[in-house]
N, C-alpha and C positions, 0 to 999 in steps of 0.2 A: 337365198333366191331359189325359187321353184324351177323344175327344169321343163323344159319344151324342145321344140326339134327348134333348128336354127333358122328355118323360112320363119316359123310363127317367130321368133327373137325377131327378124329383122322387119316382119309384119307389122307388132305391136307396138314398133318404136317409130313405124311412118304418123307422119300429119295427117295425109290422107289415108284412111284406116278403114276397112269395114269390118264393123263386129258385130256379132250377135250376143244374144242369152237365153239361156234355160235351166227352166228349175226344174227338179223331179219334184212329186211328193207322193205318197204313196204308191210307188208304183206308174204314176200317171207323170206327163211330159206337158210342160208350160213353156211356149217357145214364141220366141221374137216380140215386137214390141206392140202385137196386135194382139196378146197375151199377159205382157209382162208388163204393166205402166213404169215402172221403178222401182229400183231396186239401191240400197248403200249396204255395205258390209267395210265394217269397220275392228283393225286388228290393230292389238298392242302389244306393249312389254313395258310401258311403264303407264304408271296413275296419274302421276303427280308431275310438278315439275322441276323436281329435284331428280339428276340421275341416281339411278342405282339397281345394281344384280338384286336378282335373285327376286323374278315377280313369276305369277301363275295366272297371266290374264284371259279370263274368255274372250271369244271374237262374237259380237255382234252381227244381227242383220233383221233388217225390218226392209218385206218386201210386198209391195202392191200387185197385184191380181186385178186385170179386169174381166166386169164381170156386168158385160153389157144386158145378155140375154136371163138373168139374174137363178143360173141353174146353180151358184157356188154356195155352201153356206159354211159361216165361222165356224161351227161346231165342230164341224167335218176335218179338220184341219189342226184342232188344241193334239199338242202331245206332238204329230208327226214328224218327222223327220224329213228335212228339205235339204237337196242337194242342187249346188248352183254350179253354175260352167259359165265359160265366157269361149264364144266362137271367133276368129280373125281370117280372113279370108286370104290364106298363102297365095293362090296363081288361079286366076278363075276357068284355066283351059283343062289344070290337071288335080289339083287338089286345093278345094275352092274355102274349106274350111278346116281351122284345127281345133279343138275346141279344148281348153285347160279346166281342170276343177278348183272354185273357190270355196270348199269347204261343204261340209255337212250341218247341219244346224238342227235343234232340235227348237221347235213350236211354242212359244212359252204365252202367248198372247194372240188372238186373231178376235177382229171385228170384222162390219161390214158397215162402209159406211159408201151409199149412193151405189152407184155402178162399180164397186172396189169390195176387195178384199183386203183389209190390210192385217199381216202379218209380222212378227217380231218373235226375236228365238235369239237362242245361244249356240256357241257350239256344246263341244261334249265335256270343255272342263268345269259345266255345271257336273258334270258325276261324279267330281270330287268334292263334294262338297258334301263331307258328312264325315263324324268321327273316326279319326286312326285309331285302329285298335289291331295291333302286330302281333303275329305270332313269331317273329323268328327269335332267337336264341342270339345271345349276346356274348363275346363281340363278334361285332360282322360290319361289313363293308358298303358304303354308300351306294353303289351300285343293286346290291341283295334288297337295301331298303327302296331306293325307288323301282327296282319290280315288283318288289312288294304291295308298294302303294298304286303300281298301276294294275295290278291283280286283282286286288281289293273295289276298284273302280271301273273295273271290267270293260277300258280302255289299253289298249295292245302298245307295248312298248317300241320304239324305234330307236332311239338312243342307246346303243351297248357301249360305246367309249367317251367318255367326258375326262374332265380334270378331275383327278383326286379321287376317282371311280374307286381305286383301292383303299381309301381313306379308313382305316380303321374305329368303327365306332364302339369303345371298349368295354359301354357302360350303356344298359339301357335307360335311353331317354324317359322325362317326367313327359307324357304324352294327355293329360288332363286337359281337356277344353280344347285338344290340337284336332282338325279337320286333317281329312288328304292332300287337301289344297295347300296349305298351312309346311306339311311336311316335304309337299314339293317346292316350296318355294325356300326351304331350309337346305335346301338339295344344292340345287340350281343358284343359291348364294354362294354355296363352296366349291361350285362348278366354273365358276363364272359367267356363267350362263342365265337364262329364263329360261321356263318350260312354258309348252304351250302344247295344245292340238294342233296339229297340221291339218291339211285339207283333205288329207286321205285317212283321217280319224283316228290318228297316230299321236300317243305322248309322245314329243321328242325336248331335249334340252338347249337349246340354240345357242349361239355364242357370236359375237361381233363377229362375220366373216365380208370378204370382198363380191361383188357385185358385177361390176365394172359398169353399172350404171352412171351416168351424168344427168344433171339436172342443170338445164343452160337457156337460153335467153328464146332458143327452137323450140324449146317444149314446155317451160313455163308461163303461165298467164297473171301470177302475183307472185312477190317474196320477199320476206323481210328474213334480211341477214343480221344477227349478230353481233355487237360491236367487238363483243369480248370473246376468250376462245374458252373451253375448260381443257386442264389438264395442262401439262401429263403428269398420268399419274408419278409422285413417288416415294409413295411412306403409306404400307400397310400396314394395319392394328386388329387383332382381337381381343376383346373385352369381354371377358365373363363375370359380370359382375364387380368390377374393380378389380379383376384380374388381367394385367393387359402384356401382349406379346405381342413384338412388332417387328418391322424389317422396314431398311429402306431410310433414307431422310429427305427432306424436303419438307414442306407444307401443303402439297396436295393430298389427301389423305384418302384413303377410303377405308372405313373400319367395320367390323365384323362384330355386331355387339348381340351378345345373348342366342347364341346362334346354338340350340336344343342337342343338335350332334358334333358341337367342339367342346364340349365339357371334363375333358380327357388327355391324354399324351397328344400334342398336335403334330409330331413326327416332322416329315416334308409338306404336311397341310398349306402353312404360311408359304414357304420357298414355292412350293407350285402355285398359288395367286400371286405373289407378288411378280414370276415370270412371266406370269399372264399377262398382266395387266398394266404392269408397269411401262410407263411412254404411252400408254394412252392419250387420245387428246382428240376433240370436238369443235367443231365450228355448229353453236345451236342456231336454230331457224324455222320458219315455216313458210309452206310455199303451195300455192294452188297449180296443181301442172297437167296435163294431157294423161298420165298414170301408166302402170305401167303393169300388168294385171302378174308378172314374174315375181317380180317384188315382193318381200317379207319383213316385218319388222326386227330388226339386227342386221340389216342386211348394210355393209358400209358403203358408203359415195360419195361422188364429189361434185360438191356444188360451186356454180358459177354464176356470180353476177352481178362484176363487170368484166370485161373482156381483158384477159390476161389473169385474173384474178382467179385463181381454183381453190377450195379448199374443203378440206375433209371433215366427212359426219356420220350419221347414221338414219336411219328410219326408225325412228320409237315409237311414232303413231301413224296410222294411215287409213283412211276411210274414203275408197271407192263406192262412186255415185255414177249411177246406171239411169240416165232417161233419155232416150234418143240421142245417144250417146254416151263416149265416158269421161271424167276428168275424177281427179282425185288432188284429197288435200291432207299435207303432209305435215308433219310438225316433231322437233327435236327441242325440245325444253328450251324454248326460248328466252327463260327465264336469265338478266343480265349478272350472274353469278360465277362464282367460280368455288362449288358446294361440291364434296365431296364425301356423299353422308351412306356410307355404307351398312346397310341395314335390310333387318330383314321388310319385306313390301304388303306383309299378309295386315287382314283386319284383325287380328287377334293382339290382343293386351295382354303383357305377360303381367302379373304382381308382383314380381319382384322389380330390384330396382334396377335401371338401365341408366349408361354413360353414353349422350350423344354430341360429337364433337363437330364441327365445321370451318369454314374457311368460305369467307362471302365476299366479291368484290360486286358492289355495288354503283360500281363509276366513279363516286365519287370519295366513295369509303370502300377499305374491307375492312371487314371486320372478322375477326378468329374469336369462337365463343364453344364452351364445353357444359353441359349442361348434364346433370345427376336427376333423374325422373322416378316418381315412385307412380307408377301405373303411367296413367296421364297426365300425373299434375308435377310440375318443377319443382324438387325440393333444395337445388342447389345450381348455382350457375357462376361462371366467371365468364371476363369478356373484354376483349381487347378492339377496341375499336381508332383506325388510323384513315385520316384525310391532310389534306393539302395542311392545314389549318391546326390540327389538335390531334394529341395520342390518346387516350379515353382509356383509361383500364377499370374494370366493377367485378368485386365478387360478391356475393349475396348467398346467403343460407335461410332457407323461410322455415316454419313451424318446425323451430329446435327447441324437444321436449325439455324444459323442466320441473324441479320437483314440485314447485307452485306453481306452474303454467307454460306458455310458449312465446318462444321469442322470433322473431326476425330481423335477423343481424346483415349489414351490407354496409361496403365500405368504396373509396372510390378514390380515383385519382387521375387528375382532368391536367394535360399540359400543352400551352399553346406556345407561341413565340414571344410573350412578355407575362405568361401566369403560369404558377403553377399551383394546384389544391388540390387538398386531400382531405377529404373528409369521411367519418367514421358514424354511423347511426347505426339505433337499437331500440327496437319497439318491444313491451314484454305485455301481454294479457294475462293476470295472475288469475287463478281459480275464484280468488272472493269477487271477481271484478272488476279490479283495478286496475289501469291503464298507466303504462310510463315509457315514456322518450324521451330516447336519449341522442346528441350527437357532436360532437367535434369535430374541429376543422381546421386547417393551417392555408389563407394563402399567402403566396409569395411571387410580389414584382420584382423590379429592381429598381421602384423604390418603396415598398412598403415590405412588410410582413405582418401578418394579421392570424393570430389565433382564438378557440373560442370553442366554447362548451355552453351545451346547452340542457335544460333538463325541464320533463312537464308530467308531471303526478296528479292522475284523476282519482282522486278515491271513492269508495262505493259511498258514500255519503253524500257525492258532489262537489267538494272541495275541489280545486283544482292548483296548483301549484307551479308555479312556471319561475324558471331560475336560468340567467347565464352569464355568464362571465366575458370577459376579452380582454386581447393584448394587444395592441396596433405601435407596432414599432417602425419608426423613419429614420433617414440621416438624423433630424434636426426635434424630434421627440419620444419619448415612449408614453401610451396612452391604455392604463389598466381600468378595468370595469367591472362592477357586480352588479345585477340588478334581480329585484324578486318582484312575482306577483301572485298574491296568494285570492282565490276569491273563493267566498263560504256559501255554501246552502241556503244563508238569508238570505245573500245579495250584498252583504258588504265586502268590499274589496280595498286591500290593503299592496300598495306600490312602494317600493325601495331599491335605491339608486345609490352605489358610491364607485367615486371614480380619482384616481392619480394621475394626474397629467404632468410628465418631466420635460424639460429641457434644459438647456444648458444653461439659460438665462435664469430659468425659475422651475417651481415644483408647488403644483396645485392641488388641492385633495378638496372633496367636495361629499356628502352626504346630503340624498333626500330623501323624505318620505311622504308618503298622500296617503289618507284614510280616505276612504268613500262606506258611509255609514247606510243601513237598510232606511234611516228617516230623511235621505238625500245629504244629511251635514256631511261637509267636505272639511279634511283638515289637513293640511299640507306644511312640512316644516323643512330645513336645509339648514348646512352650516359648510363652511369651508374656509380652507385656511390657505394663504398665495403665498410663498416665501421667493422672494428675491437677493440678488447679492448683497444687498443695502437696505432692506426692506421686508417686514413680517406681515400680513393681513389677516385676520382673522372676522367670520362673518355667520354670524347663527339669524334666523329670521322663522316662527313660525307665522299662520295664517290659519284659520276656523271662519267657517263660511256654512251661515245654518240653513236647513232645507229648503228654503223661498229665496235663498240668495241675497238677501237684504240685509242682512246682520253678519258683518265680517268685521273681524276684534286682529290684528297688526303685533308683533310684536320683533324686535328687532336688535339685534346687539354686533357692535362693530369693533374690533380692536387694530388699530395703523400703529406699527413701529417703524420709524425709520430713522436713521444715523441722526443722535440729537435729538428726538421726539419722540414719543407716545400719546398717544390718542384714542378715546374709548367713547362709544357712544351706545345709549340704550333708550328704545322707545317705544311707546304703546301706542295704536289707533285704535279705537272700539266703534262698536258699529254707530256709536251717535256722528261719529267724525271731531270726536276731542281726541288730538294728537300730544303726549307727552313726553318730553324728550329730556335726558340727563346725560351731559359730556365731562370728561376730562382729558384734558389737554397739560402735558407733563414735558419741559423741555428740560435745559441743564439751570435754566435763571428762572424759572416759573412754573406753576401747579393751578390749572384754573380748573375751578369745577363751576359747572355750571346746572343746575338742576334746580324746580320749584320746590324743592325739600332737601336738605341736608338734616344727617342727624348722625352726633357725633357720642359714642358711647366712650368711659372708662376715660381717663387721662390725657391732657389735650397740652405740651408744649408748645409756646410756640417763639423760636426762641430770634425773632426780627420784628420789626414794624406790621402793622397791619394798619392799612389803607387803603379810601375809599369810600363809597359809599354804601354802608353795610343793613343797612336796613334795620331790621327790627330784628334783636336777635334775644331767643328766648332759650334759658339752660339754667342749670345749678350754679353749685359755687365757679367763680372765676378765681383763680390764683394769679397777681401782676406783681413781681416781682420786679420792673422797673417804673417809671413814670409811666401816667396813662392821662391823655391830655380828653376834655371832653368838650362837643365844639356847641351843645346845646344844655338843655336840661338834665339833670341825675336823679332817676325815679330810682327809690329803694321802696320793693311791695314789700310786702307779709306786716305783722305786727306782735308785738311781745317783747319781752327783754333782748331776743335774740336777733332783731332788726336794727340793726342802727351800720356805725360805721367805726372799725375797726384800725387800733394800728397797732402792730404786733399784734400781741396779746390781748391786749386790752380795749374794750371799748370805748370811745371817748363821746359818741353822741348816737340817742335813738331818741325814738317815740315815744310819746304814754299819750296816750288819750286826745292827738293835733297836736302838743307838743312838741318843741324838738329841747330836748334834755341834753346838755352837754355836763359828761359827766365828773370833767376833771376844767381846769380852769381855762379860758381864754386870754390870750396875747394878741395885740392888736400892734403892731411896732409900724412907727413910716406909714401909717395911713388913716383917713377917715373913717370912725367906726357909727355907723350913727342907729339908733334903736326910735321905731315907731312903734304904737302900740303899748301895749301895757309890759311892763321889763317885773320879772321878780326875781328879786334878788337877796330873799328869805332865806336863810341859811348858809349865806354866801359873805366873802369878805372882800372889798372893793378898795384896791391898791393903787396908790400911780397919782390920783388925781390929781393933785396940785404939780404937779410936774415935778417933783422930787421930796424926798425926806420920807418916812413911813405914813402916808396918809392912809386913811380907812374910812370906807361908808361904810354903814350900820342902818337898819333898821328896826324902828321900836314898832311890833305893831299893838300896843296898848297905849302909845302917845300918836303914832299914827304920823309919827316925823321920822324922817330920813337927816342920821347923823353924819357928819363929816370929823374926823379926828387925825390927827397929825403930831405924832411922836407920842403918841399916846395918850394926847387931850384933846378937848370935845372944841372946835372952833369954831362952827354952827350945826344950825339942822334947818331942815325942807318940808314943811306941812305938807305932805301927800296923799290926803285924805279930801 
């Protein structure tokens, strides 16, 4: 907080207020508000809204000139140097004005626009703004270097004692690409401080001090407070490159990363910030209020707003607005966080790589995440994220070189109040240009668990390859899985599917596949097999299905075992819609086959009845070794000696020419024999006839009678001629 005598203190803190302003600028005097239209000046220590040491912010100001009788011009004005004051009237009998300085500003813009002048500047820590380049001799002390740097910037120092002023820096700093700006804000991190210009155009180092200002329901006119608080601090880190030194425990953190003059013995470095700083803690906010022109950014305070309620903050941003009148509007990182990202605040990008860690409550999550940077871009990060609901852990590694290409690997693990999963992926871009992912995963309820891999190969040809697997296990099943899907550069695509399904009753296995062809034919086939306690199933069926859809050909095969039976079935359907089917049915008493075709090769026992009606049945030799009863006609085909009919060995009757030749004699006993048609009996000796004794018919064919003889004389004959 700026100093004043104690009327102006108790002046500028009235409601009813009177105040003035004037600028200088060259030399010349701009005063009251029949001069001044308006005027804001706006001062910081932080950018963003994330806290954190160690910034080097200019203060702004962009200030209106009227310029009714139109003698002002912009020109007149680029470059200059503007000094502002604010007037408050102490005691109007004795000393009616006090007047405070807000700063010097340097001219960086002026127009004219109507009856105005508008103006806009900086202060003077634009003059650091240009390459460090150090003459001093190494080692030396943080102190030596920020006079250095304010020598160099031809800006007067006012800060002679800070923290760590003795800090020895043992090694000269890599100072390539580093500004003045840059190296004060390097300063001022290990200070625990900001640096800034003051208003009497003084570098000085600032540091959270007390105020004894309040901000209450009398002097503000809007505020939004806070829900959450930051801090207190307590666990500091310095990180040089994955080099890290800390103090402290807890999870609020503030860490020191890459910080140009800690790259050496850190001595009481660490111990002196951490007593700094440690038990810090904020109530963030912003608030529009009457102002308070003393006021600085670090300055601490306490804000109020509800009655009873005080709590503690600071001023990090504040930009006083001047037009017939003042109010000013205030603001502390109102971001709802609880981020403790200590680093350095400058624009400059190191190239090496940095470690930035955090701690974020975002109401309804924090989340704690540490991330590894190369420049700008993340090359690494892990992350712990917690709500009501789920703990969320990720680590992730992106473009991890190898010797064919890069990968990006991330892993994860998600747990709610009835799930838990983790999963594992891996993407890899090879040099020829081949693409493949990869990942894995396990969850688990309390009643499932479920595992499972996954895999997809693009190769530079277009192929594309897609493969995974699973395990889905219950109380009351286990259920395993493979599936592929391959699809080619023409457009044919090839799908495959097997799967195990167990339980206690039974255990399923199944196989499928589908072709999908460049000419649209589809072909699709499957087989699986059921086993039960009592029971075997067996089932294979393909299907072809040609490119118009209209010709699909069936084919089908089924095998049922169960305690006492077997049963087999196989069938075709073709695209006309003729369906053909062939069963066997096998019990312990029977064997039915059923099929439009049987064909039995090689040697055929069969050693019981056969019955029924059997149709026509066509084959080689038969062998019947018992009786064979016949309920119709006995066709014997072929012709030649080899045709006839058989007992044992020997034949006893065939064909020649319509005849039927019997080759050895007939016995007719106990029955009617009776012959039509024409009988020869040429060669033949005819016994029996008279009913006993040696009778014999004879034919002569030169007399052309049929003899009759009887004990061997002639007793008639028979003209048969």
């Amino acid at each position: 907080m700026y100093e004043a005598s104690d009327l102006f203190k108790k002046a500028i803190a009235q409601q009813n207020r009177e105040l003035r302003i004037r600028a200088t600028i060259d030399g010349k005097e701009y005063s009251g508000w029949s001069e001044i239209q308006s005027c804001n000046i706006e001062e910081s220590i932080l950018t963003g809204e994330d806290f954190k040491f160690g910034s080097a912010t200019a203060a702004t100001i962009d200030l209106t000139l009227l310029n009714m009788d139109d003698s002002l011009t912009a020109k007149s004005f680029e470059g200059k140097e503007v000094h502002v004051e604010i007037g408050a009237m102490l005691d109007k009998f004795h000393q009616p004005f006090e007047y405070v300085s807000m700063g010097y500003f340097l001219v960086d813009q002026a127009s004219k626009e109507k009856s105005t002048i508008q103006l806009s500047g900086f202060d003077k820590m634009i003059l650091f703004e240009q390459p460090y380049v150090t003459s001093l001799t190494y080692p030396t002390t943080l102190k030596q270097i920020l006079q250095e740097i304010c020598t160099l910037a031809g800006v007067p120092l006012k800060t002679t004692s800070f923290v760590n002023d003795d800090y020895m820096v043992s090694n000269a700093p890599d100072l390539d690409g580093v500004t003045l700006r840059m190296a004060l804000e390097y300063v001022s991190e290990l200070a625990c401080g900001f640096a800034r210009v003051n208003r009497d155009n003084q570098l000085e180092i600032v540091t959270l001090s007390e105020s004894g200002v309040t901000i209450d329901k009398s002097n503000y006119y809007a505020m939004n407070l806070s829900e959450y608080e930051y801090g207190p601090i307590d666990y500091v880190v310095i990180n040089n490159e994955g080099i890290i030194e800390d103090i402290g425990e807890g999870t609020s953190i503030l860490e020191i990363k890459d910080n140009i003059f800690t790259f050496n013995e850190k001595g009481n470095l660490l111990t002196n910030i951490y007593n700094r700083v440690k038990s810090f803690r904020f109530k963030p906010f912003t608030a529009t209020w009457q102002g308070n022109v003393l006021t600085a950014p670090g300055d601490m305070i306490d804000v109020s707003y509800k009655a009873g309620e005080t709590y503690r903050s600071f001023i990090a941003k504040q930009n006083f607005n001047f037009a017939n009148g003042l109010k000013c509007d205030i603001e502390t990182n109102a971001k709802t966080q609880m981020q403790i990202d200590y680093q350095t605040q400058g624009s400059v990008t190191d190239s090496v790589r940095k470690t930035r860690a955090s701690i974020k409550n975002l109401g309804s999550e924090i989340r704690l995440e540490v991330e590894r940077l190369d420049g700008d871009i993340v090359e690494a990060y892990s992350r712990i994220s917690l709500t009501a609901d789920e703990i969320r852990s990720e680590v992730s590694a992106m473009n991890v070189k190898l010797s064919d290409g890069i990968a990006q690997n991330k892993s994860l693990i998600s747990q709610t109040a009835t799930q838990i999963r983790s999963e594992v992926t891996s993407e890899v871009k090879r040099i020829d240009g081949s693409l493949s992912s990869l990942s894995s995963s396990i969850t688990q309820t309390a009643t499932q668990i479920r595992s499972e891999v996954n895999s997809k190969v693009t190769e530079l040809n277009g192929k594309i390859t897609a493969t995974n697997s699973s395990i889905t296990q219950t109380a009351t099943s286990i259920r395993s899985e493979v599936n592929t899907k391959v699809t080619e550069l023409n457009g044919k695509i090839s799908d495959a599917n097997s799967s195990i399904t167990q339980t206690a009753n039974s255990i399923r296995s199944e196989v499928n596949t589908k072709v999908t062809e460049l000419d649209g034919r589809i072909s699709t086939a499957s087989s699986s097999i059921t086993q039960l306690a009592g029971e075997v199933s067996i089932k294979a069926d393909a299907t072809t299905v040609d490119a118009l859809g209209s010709r699909v050909s069936t084919a089908e095969f089924t095998v049922n075992a169960v305690a006492g039976e077997i049963s087999s079935k196989v069938s075709l359907s073709d695209f006309t819609g003729e369906r053909v089917v062939s069963m066997i049915n096998q019990t312990p008493y029977y064997v039915e086959i059923i099929a439009s075709k049987i064909n039995l090769y090689g040697a055929v026992s069969v050693l019981s009845d056969i019955s029924g009606n059997l149709g026509r049945i066509t084959t080689g030799q038969i062998d019947i070794y018992d009786s064979a009863s016949i309920g119709a006609g006995l066709y014997l085909r072929g012709q030649g000696n080899y045709t006839g009919i058989y007992f044992g060995g020997t034949q006893i009757m065939q064909t020649s020419g319509g005849w039927l030749q019997i080759n050895s004699g007939i016995s007719s006993r106990g029955a009617f024999t009776e012959f039509t048609g024409g009988v020869d009996f040429s060669g033949a000796n005819v016994t029996g006839l008279g009913g006993g004794g040696a009778t014999t018919v004879r034919y002569s064919a030169a007399s052309g009678r049929l003899y009759i003889d009887q004990n061997g004389y002639q007793v008639g004959y028979v003209d048969v001629k």
